[in-house]
Residue, then its C-alpha position, 0 to 999 in steps of 0.5 A: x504491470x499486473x504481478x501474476x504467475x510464481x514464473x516470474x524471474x528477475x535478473x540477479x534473483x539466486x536461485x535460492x531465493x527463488x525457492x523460498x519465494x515458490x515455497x512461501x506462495x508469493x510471486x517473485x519481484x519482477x526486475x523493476x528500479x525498486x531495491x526494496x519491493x513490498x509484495x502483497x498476493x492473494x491466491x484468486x482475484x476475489x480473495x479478501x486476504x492473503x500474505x505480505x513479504x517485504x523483498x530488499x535487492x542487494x548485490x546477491x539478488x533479492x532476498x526476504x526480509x520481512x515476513x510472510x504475514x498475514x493480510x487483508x484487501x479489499x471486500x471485493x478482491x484485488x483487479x482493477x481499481x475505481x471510486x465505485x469498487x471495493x477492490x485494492x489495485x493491481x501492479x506496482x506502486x511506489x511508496x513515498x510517504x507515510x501518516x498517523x495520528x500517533x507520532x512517527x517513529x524515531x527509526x522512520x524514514x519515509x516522509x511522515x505526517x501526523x495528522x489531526x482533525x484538519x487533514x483530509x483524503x480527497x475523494x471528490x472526484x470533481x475536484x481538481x484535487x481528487x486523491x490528494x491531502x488536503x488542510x482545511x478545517x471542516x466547512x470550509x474545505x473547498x471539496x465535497x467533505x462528505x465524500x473525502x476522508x477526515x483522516x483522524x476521524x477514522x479510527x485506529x486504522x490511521x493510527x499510522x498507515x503508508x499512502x500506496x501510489x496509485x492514480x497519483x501524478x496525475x489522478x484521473x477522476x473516478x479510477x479511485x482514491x485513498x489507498x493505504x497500507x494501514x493497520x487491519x481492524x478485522x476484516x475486508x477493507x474498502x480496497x486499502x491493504x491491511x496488516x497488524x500494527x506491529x508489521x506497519x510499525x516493521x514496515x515503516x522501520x524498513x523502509x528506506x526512500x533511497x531504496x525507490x520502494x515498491x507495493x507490488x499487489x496481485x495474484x500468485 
């Protein structure tokens, strides 16, 4: 389900909260099974950037905890995702786990994995294990290497990121691979989402996985 209009209520959502919402620009969390809903919104689908708030549900409905910051998309706005496009999916997506090559943080909770120069992102898409992480030491990965990710080879973007769970479970080969919530290195990304360090290190103290986390990613 795409996010979309400032309209959206929830059940349980104060009256309250949803003015700080339509005030902050944001689209309000819908009333999926997430109790903590990372909302990610940009004013027009080919935006490159726009803001992220992080949303817990308790007992009073739901409130702001995290943010607005500041965050970058894909070079080619938010919509529909491919391995052809630069274009960060639309919906709602679970988060689950979490990798770096720095080490995790004590107060973490999600699933971490340090990684090092023999874990890769498949995104060969004839491989039976497209969009997945894999252990191989290069040259012997039985993928195409040259069209996954070496993921401590690629720069302080990783140095801890959040894996987005789209086209996971089973992926579909082409609808695109390797979406994370990494550290921003100035600009557009390849259709990941980007934050400054500190709200990664935030998010990744944040996150609880008895709380079913959501990305809720869209335009507002």
């Amino acid at each position: 389900m795409v996010l979309g209009v400032l309209g959206v209520l929830v059940a349980g959502l104060t009256p309250a909260t949803a003015q700080v919402a339509m005030a902050a620009g944001l689209p309000l969390p819908y009333g999926g099974g997430a109790d903590q809903v990372v909302a990610v919104v940009v004013d027009r689908p080919d935006a490159t950037s726009g803001w992220l708030t992080g949303w817990r549900r308790d007992g009073a409905g739901w409130r702001v905890e995290l943010g607005p910051a500041p965050a970058f998309v894909g070079s080619a706005g938010v919509g529909e995702a491919s391995e052809s496009s630069t274009r960060t999916p639309a919906g709602a997506h679970r988060l689950t786990e979490s990798f770096g090559t720095l080490p995790p943080l004590p107060e973490g909770r999600l699933p971490y994995r340090r990684v090092d120069g023999a874990d890769w992102w498949v995104s060969d898409q004839r491989s039976p294990l497209y969009n997945t992480h894999q252990r191989c030491e290069p040259g012997t990965c039985p993928f195409d290497e040259s069209a996954s990710e070496r993921l401590a080879h690629v720069g302080p973007a990783y140095d801890r990121a959040i894996v987005i769970d789209y086209n996971r479970g089973p992926a579909v080969p082409g609808r695109g691979s390797a979406f994370f919530l990494h550290v921003w290195t100035g600009g557009p990304t390849a259709g990941c989402v980007s934050v400054d360090a500190p709200v990664v290190n935030h998010l990744l103290s944040w996150l609880d996985p008895a709380a079913r986390p959501e990305v809720l990613i869209g335009v507002g």
